[in-house]
N, C-alpha and C positions, 0 to 999 in steps of 0.2 A: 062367751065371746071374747072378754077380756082375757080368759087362759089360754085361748085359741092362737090370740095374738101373742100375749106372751112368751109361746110356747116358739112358735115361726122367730119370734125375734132371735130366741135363743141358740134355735136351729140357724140361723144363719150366722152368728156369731160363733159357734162351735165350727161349720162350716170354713170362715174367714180365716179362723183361729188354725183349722187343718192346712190349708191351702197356703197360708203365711209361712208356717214350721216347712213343709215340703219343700214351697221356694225354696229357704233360707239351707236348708240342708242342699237342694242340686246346684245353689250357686257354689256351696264352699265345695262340694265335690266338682264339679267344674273348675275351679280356680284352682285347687292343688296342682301345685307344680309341676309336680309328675307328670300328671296328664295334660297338662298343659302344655310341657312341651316335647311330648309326646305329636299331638298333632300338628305343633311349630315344625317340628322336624321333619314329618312328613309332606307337608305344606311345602316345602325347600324340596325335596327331591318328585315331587311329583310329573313336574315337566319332565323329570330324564322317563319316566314310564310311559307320557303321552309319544315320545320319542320312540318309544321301543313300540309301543301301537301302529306306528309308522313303517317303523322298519317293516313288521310283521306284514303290515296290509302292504307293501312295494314286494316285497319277495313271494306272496302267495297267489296275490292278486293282480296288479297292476303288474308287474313284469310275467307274466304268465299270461297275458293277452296276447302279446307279441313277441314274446322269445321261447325259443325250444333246447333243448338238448344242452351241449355243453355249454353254449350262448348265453344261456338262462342262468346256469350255474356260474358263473363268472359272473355275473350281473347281481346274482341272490349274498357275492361275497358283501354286498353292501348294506342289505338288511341284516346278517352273520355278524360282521362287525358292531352294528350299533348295536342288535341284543344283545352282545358280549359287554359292551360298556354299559348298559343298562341295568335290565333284567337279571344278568348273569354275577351280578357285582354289588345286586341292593341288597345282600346281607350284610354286606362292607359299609357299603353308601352310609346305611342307616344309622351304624354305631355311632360316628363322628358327629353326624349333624344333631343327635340325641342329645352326645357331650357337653356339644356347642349351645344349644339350646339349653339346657338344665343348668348349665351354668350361666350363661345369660339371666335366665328367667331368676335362679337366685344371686343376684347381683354381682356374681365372684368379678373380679379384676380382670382375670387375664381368662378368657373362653374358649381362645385357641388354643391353649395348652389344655383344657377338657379335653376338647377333639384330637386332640392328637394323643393322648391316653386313652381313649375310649377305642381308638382305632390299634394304637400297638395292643389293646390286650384283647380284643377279636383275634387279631393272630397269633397271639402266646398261646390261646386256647382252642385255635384250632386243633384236629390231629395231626402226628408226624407222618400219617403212612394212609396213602387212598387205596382205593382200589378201582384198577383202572382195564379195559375189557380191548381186547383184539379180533377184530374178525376174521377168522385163514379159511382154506379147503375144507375145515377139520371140526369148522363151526366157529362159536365165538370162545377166544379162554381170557382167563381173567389172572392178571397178576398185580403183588401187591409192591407200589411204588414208593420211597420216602422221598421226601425234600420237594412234594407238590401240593398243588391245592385242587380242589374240584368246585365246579361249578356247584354240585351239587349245596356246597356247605358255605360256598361265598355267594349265592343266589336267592330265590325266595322262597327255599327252603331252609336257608337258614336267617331269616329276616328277625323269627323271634329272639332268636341267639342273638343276634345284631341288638336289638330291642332291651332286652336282658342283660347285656355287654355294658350297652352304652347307658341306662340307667345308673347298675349298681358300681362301675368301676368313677364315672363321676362324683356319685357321691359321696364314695370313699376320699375321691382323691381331693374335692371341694374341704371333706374334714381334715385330713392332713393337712392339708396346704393353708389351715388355719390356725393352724400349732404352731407358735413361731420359734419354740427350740427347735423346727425343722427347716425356717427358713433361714437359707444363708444369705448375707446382707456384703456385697462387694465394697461399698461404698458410694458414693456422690459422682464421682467420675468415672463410672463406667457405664458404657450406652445403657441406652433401657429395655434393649433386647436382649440383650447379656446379662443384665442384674434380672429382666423378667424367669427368663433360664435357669440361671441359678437360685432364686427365691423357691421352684418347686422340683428341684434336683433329687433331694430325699423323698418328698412325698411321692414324685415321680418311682423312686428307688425301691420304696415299699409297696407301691400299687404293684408293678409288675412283679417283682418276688413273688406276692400274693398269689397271685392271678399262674404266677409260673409250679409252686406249688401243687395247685388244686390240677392242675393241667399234669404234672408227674404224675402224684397220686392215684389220680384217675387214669391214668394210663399203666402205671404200675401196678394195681391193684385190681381194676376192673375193666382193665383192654376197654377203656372207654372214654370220650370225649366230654366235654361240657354242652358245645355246639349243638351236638345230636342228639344229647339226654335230652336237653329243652326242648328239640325238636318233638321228638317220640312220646314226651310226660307233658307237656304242656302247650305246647303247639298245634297240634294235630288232633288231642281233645276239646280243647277250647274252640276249633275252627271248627272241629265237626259238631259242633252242639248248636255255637253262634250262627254259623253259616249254615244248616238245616232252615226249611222253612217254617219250623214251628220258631225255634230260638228268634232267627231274624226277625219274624211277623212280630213276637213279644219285644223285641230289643225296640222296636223302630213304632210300635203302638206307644211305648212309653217316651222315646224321643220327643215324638208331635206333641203327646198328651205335656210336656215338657216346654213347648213352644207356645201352645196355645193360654201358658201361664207367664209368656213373655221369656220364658230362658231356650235358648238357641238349642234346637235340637242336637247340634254337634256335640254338648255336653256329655251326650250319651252314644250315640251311635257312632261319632267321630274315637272316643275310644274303647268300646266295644267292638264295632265292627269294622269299623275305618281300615285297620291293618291286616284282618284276616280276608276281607274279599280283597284286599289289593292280592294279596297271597293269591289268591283262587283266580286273580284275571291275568298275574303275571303267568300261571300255570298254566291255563290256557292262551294266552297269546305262545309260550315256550313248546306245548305240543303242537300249535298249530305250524308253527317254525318249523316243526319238523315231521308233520303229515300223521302225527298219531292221535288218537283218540283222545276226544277232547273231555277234562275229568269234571268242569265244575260248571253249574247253571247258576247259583247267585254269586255274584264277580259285581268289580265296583261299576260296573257298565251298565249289569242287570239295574241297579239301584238307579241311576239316571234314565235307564229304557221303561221301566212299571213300575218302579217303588214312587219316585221324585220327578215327576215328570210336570216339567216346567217349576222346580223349586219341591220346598217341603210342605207336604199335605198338596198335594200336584195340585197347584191353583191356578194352573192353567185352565183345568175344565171350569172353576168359578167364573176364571174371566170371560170366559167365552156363554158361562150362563148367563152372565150378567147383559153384555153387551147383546146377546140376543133375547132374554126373553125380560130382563126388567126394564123397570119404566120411569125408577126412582132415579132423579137427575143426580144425585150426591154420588148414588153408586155405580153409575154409569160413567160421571167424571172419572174418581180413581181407579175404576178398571181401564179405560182409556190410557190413563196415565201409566198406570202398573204392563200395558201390556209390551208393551216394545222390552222393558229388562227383562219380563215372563218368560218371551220368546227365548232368551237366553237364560233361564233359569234362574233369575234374578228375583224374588218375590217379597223381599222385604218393605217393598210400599204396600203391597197389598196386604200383608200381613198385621202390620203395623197400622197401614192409615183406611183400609174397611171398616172397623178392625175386625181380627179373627180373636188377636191375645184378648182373653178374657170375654172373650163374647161367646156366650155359652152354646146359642143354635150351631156356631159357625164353627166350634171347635168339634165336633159331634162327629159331620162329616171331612173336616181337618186331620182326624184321628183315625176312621176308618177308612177313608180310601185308598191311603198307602197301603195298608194289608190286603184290602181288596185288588190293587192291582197285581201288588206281589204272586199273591193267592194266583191269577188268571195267565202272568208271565210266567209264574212256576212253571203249572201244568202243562201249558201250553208248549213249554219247553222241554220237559219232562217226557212229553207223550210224541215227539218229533214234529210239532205243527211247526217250528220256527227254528232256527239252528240255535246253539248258542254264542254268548258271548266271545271272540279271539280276538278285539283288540282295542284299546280303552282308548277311547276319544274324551277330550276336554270337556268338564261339565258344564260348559258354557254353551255346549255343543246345541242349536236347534231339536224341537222337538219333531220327529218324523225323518230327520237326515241322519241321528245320532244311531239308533237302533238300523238303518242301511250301514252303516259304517263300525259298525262295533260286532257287529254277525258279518261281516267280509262281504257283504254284497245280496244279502236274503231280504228279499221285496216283501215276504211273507211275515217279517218281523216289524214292518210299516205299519202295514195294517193290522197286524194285532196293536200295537200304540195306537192307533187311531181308534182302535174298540173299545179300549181300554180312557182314553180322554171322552168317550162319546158317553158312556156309562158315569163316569165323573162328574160331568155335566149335568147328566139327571139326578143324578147323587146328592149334590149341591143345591138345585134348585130349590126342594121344599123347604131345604134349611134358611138359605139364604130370603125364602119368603116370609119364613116365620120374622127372621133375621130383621129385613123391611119393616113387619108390623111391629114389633116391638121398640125399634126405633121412632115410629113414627106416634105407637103410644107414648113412650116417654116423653115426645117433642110433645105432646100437647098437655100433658101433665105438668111439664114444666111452665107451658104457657100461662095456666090455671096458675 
């Protein structure tokens, strides 16, 4: 009896002892800079994408109710323009705000001169020469142009290049620019835009040489670009592995499993997956622009329509277990309370003050029902029950209007959400009863 105990005590202290080290490891990997502000930077450009969600849904949608023919197209110049300032320009966007951010987050002085090296050397490494297609009599021909740029390679196709750019030319330039036989010093009386200027004139002088080098090089030696290489070697394997619904379903089990320990799922899925489905919704809002077939089913929209619906570990269907079928006054207050931010995808009272973090019943179904929904959005999407995703609405977005507006007006993708929270709902319950009794055992042991 005594070893029995013994043995349980040990087991939970082995246990504690695991669970302590994991924390302690996802917070320092969350806090690393890098990644940090990785999603700082995304964070800042996010609104120009909800922008371009706009445009897409006014030119396909809404100006297509009431306008025809040439009418139309003169009206579509309006969603055209802001795609082009958007979508067509976030491999650009990205570099600078990366710069900005990394340097911020490590204290450097001056963070606008990040960005503004992070963004010249995006275009030192662009290619000199695109190639750009004609349509005649005769079919389409294709000639090759110098002294332009293509969407293809300033858009979000080349986001990861953006990505890539604005990490590593920052933090080059952050080390330079801390060597101070490189900075030159004006003196006391010259502005401090101009002494700022010239304190990273060399460092400045070295980054792009750098950056201009490898950009010859590679164009000298192997008719190839940097932009495209990341594209084709790291881009486009990582998205297809990530963005599969087996990776996704892994990536986003360990996020929650991740929250339900008290650290913010963002830790993980915000940079895992955060900038590959943006990739996949800007590509589908950009084919739907343009009437072609639409390439990708999990996009950052899909994740707000079944992955996270009403927050992480969709605790929308808790709340709505709760308010309908429990009877525990504690837990019927803070769903009450949680449910107005829920609506808007807000869940951190409910996560927090249920609690779910570290409440072992409540984390169980926390953890599986985002893959469960994924699992039901996939297929369901996959097999043509519901359209997919063309164009990313705010994740503040309601639950039941976000999935009408993120599929262009498909009624059918409501009510797969609605099957999808009804199932959650049940999901939730036995847990959340166990959940009840165990609380209310403790309350009386405590009494004792």
């Amino acid at each position: 009896m005594g070893d029995s105990k013994s043995g349980s005590i040990n087991d939970r202290m082995q246990n504690s002892k695991f669970i302590a080290k994991f924390t302690e490891i996802s917070v320092k990997v969350g806090n690393w800079v890098y990644l940090r502000s990785l999603r700082d930077a995304f964070a800042v450009i996010l609104p120009m994408f909800i922008v371009a969600g706009i445009g897409v849904l006014l030119n396909n949608v809404v100006f297509t109710w009431f306008l025809k023919g040439d009418l139309l197209a003169k009206f579509q110049v309006v969603g055209n323009a802001i795609v082009n300032g958007t979508l067509n320009v976030a491999g650009i966007l990205v570099a600078p705000m990366i710069g900005y951010m990394l340097a911020k987050n490590k204290g450097f002085n001056n963070p606008i001169a990040a960005a503004a090296m992070s963004l010249a050397s995006i275009f030192i490494l662009m290619p000199n020469s695109i190639q750009l297609g004609t349509v005649a009599s005769g079919g389409a021909k294709m000639a090759t142009v110098t002294g332009g740029l293509s969407y293809l390679n300033t858009g979000t196709q080349g986001m990861f290049g953006g990505i890539f750019v604005g990490l590593i030319a920052t933090g080059i330039f952050i080390k330079l620019a801390s060597v101070k036989r490189l900075q030159i010093h004006l003196g006391e009386n010259v502005p401090p835009a101009v002494a700022a200027s010239f304190s990273v004139l060399l460092p400045a002088i070295l980054l792009m040489s750098f950056f201009a080098i490898i950009a010859a090089l590679l164009a000298g030696f192997f008719n190839a670009d940097l932009i495209n290489l990341i594209k084709t070697w790291i881009q486009e394997p990582l998205r297809g592995f990530n963005t599969s619904i087996v990776g996704y379903c892994v990536i986003y089990t360990l996020a929650n499993f991740l929250f339900g320990l008290g650290i913010h799922q963002t830790v993980l899925s915000g940079t895992l997956l955060d900038p590959l489905v943006l990739v996949n919704m800007n590509e589908n809002m950009t084919a739907y622009a343009h009437h072609q077939e639409i390439p990708n089913i999990i996009t950052t929209s899909f994740v707000s329509n079944y992955t996270l619906v009403g927050g992480s570990g969709s605790t929308i269907a808790l709340i709505i277990a709760i308010l309908i079928f429990s009877k525990v006054k504690s837990s019927r207050q803070i769903a009450g309370l949680s449910l107005a931010p829920g609506i808007f995808n807000i869940n951190e009272p409910m996560i927090f003050g249920f609690p779910i973090v570290f409440n072992l019943p409540m984390i169980v179904p926390f953890v599986l029902f985002p893959t469960i929904g994924s699992l039901i959005g996939y297929f369901a999407t996959l097999w043509g029950w519901v359209s997919r995703t063309v164009v990313l609405v705010p994740w503040t977005t309601p639950p039941l209007i976000g999935p009408y507006l993120s599929t262009a007006g498909d009624w059918r993708s409501v009510i797969l959400q609605l099957i999808v929270i009804i199932i959650g709902v049940f999901l939730y319950l036995p847990f959340l009863k166990i959940s009840e009794q165990v609380a209310r055992i403790q309350a009386e042991e405590n009494r004792d």
